[in-house]
N, C-alpha and C positions, 0 to 999 in steps of 0.2 A: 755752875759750870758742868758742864755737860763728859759723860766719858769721853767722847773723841775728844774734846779740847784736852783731859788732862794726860791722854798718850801724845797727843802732838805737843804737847807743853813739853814730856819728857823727852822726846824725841830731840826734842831742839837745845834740851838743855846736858845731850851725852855729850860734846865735846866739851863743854863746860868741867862735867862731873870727871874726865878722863885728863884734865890737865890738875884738877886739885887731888889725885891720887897717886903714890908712885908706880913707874913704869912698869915695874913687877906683878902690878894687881891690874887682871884686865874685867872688864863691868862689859858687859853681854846679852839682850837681850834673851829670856828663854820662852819669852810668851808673850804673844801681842793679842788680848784681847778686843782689840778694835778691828778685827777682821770679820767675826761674828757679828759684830754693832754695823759693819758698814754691808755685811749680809742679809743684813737684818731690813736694814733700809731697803736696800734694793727690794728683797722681797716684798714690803708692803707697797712700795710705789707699783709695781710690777701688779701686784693684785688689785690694787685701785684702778690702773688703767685698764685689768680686763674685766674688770664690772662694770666700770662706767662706762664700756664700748660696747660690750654683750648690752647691758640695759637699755642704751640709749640707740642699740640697733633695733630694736624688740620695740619701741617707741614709736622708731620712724616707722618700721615696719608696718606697726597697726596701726597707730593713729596719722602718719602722715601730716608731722606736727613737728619743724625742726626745734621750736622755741621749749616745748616739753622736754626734747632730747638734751636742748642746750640745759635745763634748771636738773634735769637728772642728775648730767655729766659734773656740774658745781656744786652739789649734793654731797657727795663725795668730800671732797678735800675741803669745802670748807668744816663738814663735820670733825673731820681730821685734826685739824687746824685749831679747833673749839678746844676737842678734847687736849691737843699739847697744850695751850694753852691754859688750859685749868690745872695739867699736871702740873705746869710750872710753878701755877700759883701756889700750890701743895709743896712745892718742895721737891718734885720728883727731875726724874731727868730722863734723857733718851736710851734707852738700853734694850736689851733684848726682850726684857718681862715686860716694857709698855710696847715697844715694835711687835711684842705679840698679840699683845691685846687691842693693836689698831687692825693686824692682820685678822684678827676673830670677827670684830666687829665690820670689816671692810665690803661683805657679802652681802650684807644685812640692810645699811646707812639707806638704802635705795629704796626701801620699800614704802618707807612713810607718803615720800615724794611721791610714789607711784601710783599709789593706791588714790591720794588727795587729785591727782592729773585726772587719772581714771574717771572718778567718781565725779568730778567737776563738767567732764567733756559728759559723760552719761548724762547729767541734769541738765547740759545746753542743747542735749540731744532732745531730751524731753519737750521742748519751745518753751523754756523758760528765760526772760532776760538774767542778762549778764552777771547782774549784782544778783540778784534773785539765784545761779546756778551756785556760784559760788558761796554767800550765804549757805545752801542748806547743804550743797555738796561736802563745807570742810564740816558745819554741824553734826552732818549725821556720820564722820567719820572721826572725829573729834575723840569723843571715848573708847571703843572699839581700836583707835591704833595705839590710842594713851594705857588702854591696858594690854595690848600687846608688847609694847617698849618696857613694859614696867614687869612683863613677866619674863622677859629675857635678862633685864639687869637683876630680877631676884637669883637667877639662879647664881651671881659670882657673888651675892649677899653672905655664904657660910664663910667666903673667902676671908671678911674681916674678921673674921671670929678665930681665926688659926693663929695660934703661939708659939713661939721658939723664932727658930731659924725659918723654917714655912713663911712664916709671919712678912717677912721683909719680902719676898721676890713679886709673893704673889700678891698683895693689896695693890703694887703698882697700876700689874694686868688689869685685875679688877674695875680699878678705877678708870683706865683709857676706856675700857667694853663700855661701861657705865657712861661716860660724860660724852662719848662718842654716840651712843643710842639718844638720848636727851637730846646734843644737839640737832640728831637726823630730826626728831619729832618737831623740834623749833624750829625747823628751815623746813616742814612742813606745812607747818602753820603758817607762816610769813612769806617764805619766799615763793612758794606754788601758787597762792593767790592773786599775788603782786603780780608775780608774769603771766595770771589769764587775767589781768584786768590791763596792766601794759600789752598785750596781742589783740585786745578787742580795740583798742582807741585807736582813732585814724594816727594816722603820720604826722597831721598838724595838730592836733591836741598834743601828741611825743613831744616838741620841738623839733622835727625832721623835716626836711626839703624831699618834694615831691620824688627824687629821682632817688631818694633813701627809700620812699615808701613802695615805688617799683620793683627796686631789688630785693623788696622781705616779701611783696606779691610773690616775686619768678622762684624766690625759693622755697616760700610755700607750695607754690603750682609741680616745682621740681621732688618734694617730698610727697605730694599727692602723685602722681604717676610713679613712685618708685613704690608705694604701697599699693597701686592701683597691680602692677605687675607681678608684685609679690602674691597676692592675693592669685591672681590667675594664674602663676605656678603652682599655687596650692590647689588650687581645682582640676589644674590637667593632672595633678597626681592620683596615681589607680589607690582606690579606696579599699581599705581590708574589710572583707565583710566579716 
């Protein structure tokens, strides 16, 4: 049971508690910590949505690739998602020290993805087939992002180590940063490959009807002319020497 469920449980049960007391004794909220909690929330959703828009503007921009933008954008929230997930398993629940620790990690979730896009469109750029870019493009990124994920969850590693009162707020954090990095790196691996090996198959390999596979042409064609223009705003810009 999560803190919002057990303020809204009490909430529901003050006129209860005010008819088995006498009338002389009045019971009065002096603190609702669920204001922070649902602060709290807001804020990570809030921050999710402006990484996944800044990132997957940055996307269309250069590579003029909506289906990149699309696996960026899902990057995000289902790493999110992983990580409650795992909290729950553990025992943990929703509160300010894991809403913080989705907001630390919320910046970050994107980069596996991005870097795996990158490196894959580099290797198809090279005239290498399809299986073949992918192949060496997640290969040769495979350790280099695995020890990059690995060196940002050591640093909340001392956190387990803290005794007393410390002890309880922060492991929560800890653990969201942690399971939320991991599962970026897992929907790196899986999910970036999947969707350049689903964007190169025709429409009828997909199960798709031709006039599905027109609509993913025009919007391909529509994210190549908005990077095509992007670009040529960048060039009429006066250059600092």
């Amino acid at each position: 049971m999560s803190t919002l469920d057990i303020v809204d449980r009490i909430k529901t049960m003050m006129p209860t508690l005010r008819n088995l007391v006498p009338p002389s004794l009045n019971i009065d909220p002096v603190a609702d910590q669920s204001l922070f909690v649902r602060a709290s929330v807001q804020g990570v959703l809030r921050e999710a949505l402006i990484a996944a828009s800044l990132t997957g503007l940055m996307i269309l921009l250069f590579r003029g690739n909506w289906r990149a933008t699309l696996i960026i954008a899902v990057s995000i929230p289902l790493s999110m998602i992983t990580s409650i997930i795992a909290l729950s398993a553990l025992g943990q629940t929703i509160n300010n020290m894991t809403l913080g620790g989705l907001a630390l990690a919320v910046g970050i979730l994107v980069d596996d993805a991005t870097v795996a896009i990158e490196n894959i469109s580099h290797q198809l750029e090279q005239g290498k087939t399809l299986e073949q870019a992918i192949l060496d493009g997640a290969h040769q990124i495979a350790i280099p992002t695995l020890v990059s994920t690995l060196a940002i969850c050591i640093v909340f590693v001392p956190m387990f180590l803290l005794t007393g009162v410390a002890h309880y707020p922060f492991i929560p954090l800890a653990e969201a940063v942690v399971f939320a990095m991991l599962a970026s790196y897992f929907f790196s691996r899986t999910l970036v490959p999947a969707r350049e090996v689903s964007a190169a198959l025709s429409p009828q390999a997909r199960g798709f009807t031709s006039h599905t596979g027109a609509n993913a042409q025009s919007v391909d064609a529509h994210a190549l002319r908005v990077r095509a223009r992007f670009l040529a705003f960048a060039r009429a810009l006066p250059r600092i020497s």
